[in-house]
N, C-alpha and C positions, 0 to 999 in steps of 0.2 A: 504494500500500500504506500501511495506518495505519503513525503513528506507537508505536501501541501493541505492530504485531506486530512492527516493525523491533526496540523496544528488548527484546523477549524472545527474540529469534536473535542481541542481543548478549549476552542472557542465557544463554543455552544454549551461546554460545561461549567464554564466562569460564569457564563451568561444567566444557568441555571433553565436553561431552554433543556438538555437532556442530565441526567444523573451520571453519576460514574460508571455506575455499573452497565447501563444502556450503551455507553460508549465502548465499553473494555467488549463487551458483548457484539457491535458493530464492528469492532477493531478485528476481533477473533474471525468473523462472519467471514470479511473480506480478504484473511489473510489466508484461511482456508477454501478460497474460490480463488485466489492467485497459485496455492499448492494443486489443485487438481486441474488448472486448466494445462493443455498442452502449450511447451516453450514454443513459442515461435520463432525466436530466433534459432532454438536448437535445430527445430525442423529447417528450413530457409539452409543453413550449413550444412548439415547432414544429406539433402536435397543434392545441392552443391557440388559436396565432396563426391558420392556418391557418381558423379557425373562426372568432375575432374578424373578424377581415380579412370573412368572407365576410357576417357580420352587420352590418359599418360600409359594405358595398355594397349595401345592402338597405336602410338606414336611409337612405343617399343616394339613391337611386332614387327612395326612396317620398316623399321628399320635396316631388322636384320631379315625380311620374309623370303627376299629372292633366296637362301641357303636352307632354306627348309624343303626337307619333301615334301612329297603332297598328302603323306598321311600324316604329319606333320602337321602342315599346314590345318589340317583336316581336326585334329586336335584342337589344335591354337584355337578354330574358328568356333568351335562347341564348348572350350572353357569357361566362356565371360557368361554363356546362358547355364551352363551347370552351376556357376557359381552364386548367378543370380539366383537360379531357384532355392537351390540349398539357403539361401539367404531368406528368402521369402517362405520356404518354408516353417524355417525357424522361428522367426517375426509372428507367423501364425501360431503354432503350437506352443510356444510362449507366451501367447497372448502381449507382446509386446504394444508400447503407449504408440499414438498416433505419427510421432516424428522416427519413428523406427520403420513404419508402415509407408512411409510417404520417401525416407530412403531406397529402401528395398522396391517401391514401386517406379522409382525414376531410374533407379543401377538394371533391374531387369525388362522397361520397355526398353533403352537401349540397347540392354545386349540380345535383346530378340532381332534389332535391325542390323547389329554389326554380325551377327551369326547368320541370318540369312544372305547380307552383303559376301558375306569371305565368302561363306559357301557357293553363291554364283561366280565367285570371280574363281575360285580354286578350280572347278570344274566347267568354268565358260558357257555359263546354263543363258539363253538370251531371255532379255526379256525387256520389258519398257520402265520407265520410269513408273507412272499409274500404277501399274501392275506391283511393282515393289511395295510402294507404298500402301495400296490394298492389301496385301499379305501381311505387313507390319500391322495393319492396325487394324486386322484381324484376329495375330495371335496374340496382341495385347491387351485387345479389349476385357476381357475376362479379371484384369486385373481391378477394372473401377470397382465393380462388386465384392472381388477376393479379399480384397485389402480396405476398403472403403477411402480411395486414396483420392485426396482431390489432384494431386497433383498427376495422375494418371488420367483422372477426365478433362482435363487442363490439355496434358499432352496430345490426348486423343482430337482435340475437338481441335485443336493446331496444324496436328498432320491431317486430318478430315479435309479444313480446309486447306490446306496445301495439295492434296489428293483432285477435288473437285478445281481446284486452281488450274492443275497442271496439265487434267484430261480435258475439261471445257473450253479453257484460252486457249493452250497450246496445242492438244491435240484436236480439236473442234468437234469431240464427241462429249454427250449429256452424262454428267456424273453421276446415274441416278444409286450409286450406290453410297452417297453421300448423304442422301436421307436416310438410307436403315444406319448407317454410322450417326447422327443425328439420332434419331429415336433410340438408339441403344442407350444414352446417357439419360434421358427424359426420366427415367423412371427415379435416379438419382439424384437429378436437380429437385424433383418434385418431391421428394425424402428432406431433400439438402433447403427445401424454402418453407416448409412444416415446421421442420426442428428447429432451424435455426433461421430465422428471415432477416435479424439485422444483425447477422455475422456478417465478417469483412467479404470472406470467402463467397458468401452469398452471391455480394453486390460485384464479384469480380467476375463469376458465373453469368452474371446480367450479362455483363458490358461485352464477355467473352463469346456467346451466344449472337448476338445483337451483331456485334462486326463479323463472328464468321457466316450468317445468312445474308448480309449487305456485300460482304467481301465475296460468296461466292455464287448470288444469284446471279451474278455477269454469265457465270459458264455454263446457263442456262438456255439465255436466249443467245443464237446463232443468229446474224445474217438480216437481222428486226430491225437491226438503226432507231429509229427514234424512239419505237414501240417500246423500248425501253425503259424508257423514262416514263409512262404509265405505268410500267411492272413498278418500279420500283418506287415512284412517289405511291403506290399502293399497297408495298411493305414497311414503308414509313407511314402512310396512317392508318396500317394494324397498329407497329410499334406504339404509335403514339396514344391511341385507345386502348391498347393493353396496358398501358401506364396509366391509367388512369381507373384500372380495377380498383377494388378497397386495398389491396394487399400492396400495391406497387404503390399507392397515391398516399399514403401515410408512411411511408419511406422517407429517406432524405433523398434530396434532390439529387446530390451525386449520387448514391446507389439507383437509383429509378434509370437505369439505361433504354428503358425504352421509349419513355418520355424524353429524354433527350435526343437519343437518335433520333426517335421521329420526326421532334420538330424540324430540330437541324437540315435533316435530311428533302425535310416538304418543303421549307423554305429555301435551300440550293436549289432543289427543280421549278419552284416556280420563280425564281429569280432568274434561271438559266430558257425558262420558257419564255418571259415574258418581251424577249425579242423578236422581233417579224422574222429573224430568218426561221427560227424553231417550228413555225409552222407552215414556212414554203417548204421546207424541208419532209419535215412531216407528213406531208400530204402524200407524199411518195414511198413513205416507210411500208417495207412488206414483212411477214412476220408469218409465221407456221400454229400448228398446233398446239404445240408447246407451250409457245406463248401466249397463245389465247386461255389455253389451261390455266395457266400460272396467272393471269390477269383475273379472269373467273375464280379463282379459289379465292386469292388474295382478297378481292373485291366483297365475294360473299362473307368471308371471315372479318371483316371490318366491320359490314353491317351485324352481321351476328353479335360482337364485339358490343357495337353500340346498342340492341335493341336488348341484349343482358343489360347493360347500365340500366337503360330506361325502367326494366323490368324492377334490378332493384334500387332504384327510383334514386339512381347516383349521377341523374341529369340536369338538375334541378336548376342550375345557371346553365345558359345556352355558352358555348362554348366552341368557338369557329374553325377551331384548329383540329378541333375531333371528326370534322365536315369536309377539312379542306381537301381532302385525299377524292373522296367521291362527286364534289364539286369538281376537280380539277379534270375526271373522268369522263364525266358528262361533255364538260368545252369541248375533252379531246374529242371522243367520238360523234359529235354530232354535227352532220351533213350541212359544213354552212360553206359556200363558197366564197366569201367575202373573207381573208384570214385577215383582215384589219379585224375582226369582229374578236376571233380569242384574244387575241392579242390586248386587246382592252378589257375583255373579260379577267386575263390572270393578273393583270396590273392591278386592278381593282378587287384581287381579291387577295394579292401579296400585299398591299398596300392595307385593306381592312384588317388583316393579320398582327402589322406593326399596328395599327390604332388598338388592337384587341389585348397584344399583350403590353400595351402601356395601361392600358385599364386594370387590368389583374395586377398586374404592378404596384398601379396606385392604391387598390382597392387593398391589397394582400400588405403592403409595405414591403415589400419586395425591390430594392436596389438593381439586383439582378435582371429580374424578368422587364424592370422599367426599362433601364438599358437594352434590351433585348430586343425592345418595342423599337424603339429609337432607332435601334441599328439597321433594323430591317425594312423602316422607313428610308433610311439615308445612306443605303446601298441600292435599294429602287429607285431612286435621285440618280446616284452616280451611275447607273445603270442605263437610263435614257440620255444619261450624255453622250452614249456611244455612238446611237442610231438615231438622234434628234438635233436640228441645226439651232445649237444656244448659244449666245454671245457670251466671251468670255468674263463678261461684267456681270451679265445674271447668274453666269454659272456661280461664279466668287460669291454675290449673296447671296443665294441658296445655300452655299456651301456655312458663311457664314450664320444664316438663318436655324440651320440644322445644327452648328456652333451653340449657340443662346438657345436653342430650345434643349439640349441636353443639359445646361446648366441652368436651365430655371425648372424643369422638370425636377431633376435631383436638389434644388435647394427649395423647391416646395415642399417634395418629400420630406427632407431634414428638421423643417419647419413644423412641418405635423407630427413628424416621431416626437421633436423635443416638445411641443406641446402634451400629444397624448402620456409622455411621460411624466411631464409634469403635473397633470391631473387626477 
């Protein structure tokens, strides 16, 4: 326990706010919940080591490999996973603490890859990149549950998307075995967000999820150009309506990864649409099944998303950003041949957006979100500089106008904090 909360329970007992004994009784409580939780620093090291170690046995191999035979070699390449498991098995039937388990789970996914690597290179087995990787994180998998290791579901969900990266960009085939790797950890997260919702790990699980389905919906759509960018401004407003369940929305804001991608992400594409080229463009994008699938799931899972809210009746302020994904769907697909017409439509609705969260801002006392509002205002400004003929005297005071309005914004807020504090 800090030294800072020890001297404020001496504080509180001068004060006669708590008793001696209530305090020695707090003091015990908390000293005994710092004994049984797991080190993290320990684990973080052990993690680590475990990893160096398996890298300064691979840098010694390779040193001397060309002088080995091939049964030899053959050996070498089956050590680091014998040793691994004898490790992990021990870890088990010892019933060893969590940083023993998160050791043994990062020394043996590794040497499941370095074993299957020698192994192809000692015998010249051909194969592709994708394909490696599948087999690695395959015979790994097994570990998330074995051990209960987050750093194994970490791992997985790393290589997952490096797998789905490397077959959809590179090779231009659809990674569809990147959702059963995906659903394989689900049942874990959903364990991992019961037990423990505002653990660290939790909210790292967010963030780590969140970028590997943005990171690798690209290796999905083939050949769609624009179409795109409805996939995806409509995986950004699931994100952002699943942020706003009861369980994610009484979070802290940094842990709430979905809420934040979302927005972020709805407000890049409609700031990146909001240009005329985007929909001469557009209008020529071709796209396949796939991606009409993946627009259709997405789409109906948003609305589902929102018609739960309503249900349990978590709607109750109207709220434009939970809309804007499906608004934005709508302009796309409907038969207007005039493209001045979206083009106006998404300005006026990135633009409603910044006036929306300067209001929550204000309303919330939110510094943050006010500034949010502001920015996304006065990046739609800097925006129509590009494509619109302004003299460089209005451009300056607008620039300067969007100046003073961020600073009388925030010293209004200031003004009503110290007030409602002072009251």
């Amino acid at each position: 326990m800090s030294a800072k909360f020890e001297k404020e329970l001496q504080h509180l007992v001068s004060n006669n706010v708590i008793s001696e004994a209530v305090s020695k009784n707090i003091s015990e409580y908390y000293a005994s919940q710092k004994i049984d939780s797991p080190n993290k620093l320990f684990t973080i090291f052990g993690v680590l080591g475990s990893v160096l170690v398996g890298l300064g046995i691979v840098l010694i191999l390779a040193h001397n490999w060309d002088g080995f035979s091939r049964t030899v070699k053959t050996i070498w390449a089956f050590i680091p996973l014998v040793i691994g498991q004898l490790f992990t098995g021990f870890v088990i039937l010892k019933k060893k603490s969590a940083a023993w388990k998160e050791t043994a789970a990062a020394f043996l996914f590794f040497a499941i890859g370095a074993s299957i690597s020698l192994v192809s290179q000692i015998y010249n087995i051909p194969g592709s990149m994708p394909s490696f990787l599948l087999t690695w994180i395959v015979l790994a998998a097994p570990l998330i549950y074995l051990l209960r290791s987050h750093t194994a579901t970490l791992l997985h969900l790393i290589f997952a998307t490096s797998y789905a990266c490397n077959l959809g960009y590179f090779n231009e085939a659809i990674p569809w075995a990147y959702l059963a790797m995906l659903a394989w950890i689900l049942p874990f997260y959903y364990n991992q967000i019961q037990k423990n919702p505002d653990a660290n790990i939790t909210g790292i699980y967010h963030w780590f999820i969140c970028l590997s389905l943005i990171i690798s919906l690209g290796s999905f759509i083939s050949g769609s150009e624009l179409f795109g960018f409805l996939i995806y401004i409509l995986l950004f407003g699931l994100f952002y309506n699943l942020g706003k369940l009861p369980f994610f929305d009484t979070s802290k804001l940094r842990a709430n990864a979905y809420l934040l991608t979302g927005s972020l992400g709805m407000v890049f594409i409609l700031m990146v649409s909001s240009f005329h080229w985007f929909w001469e463009e557009g209008s020529m994008s071709r796209y396949g099944n796939v991606e009409i699938a993946l627009a259709l799931v997405l789409g109906l899972a948003t609305i589902g998303v929102i018609l739960y809210l309503f249900k349990r009746k978590k709607m109750n302020e109207f709220n434009l950003f939970q809309y804007a994904a499906p608004i934005f769907a709508i302009v796309y697909l409907l038969p207007i041949s005039d493209k001045f017409i979206p083009v106006i439509l998404i300005n006026i609705l990135t633009f409603a957006l910044g006036v929306f969260a300067i209001r929550i801002g204000v309303k919330r006392a939110r510094y943050s979100i006010l500034n949010y509002g502001m920015l996304i205002i006065a990046t739609l400004i800097a925006c129509r500089f590009f494509d619109t003929e302004i003299s460089f005297v209005i451009r300056g005071l607008l620039f300067v106008g969007i100046g003073i309005g961020f600073f009388a914004t925030n010293y209004f807020m200031y003004k009503k904090q110290k007030q409602l504090s002072n009251e």
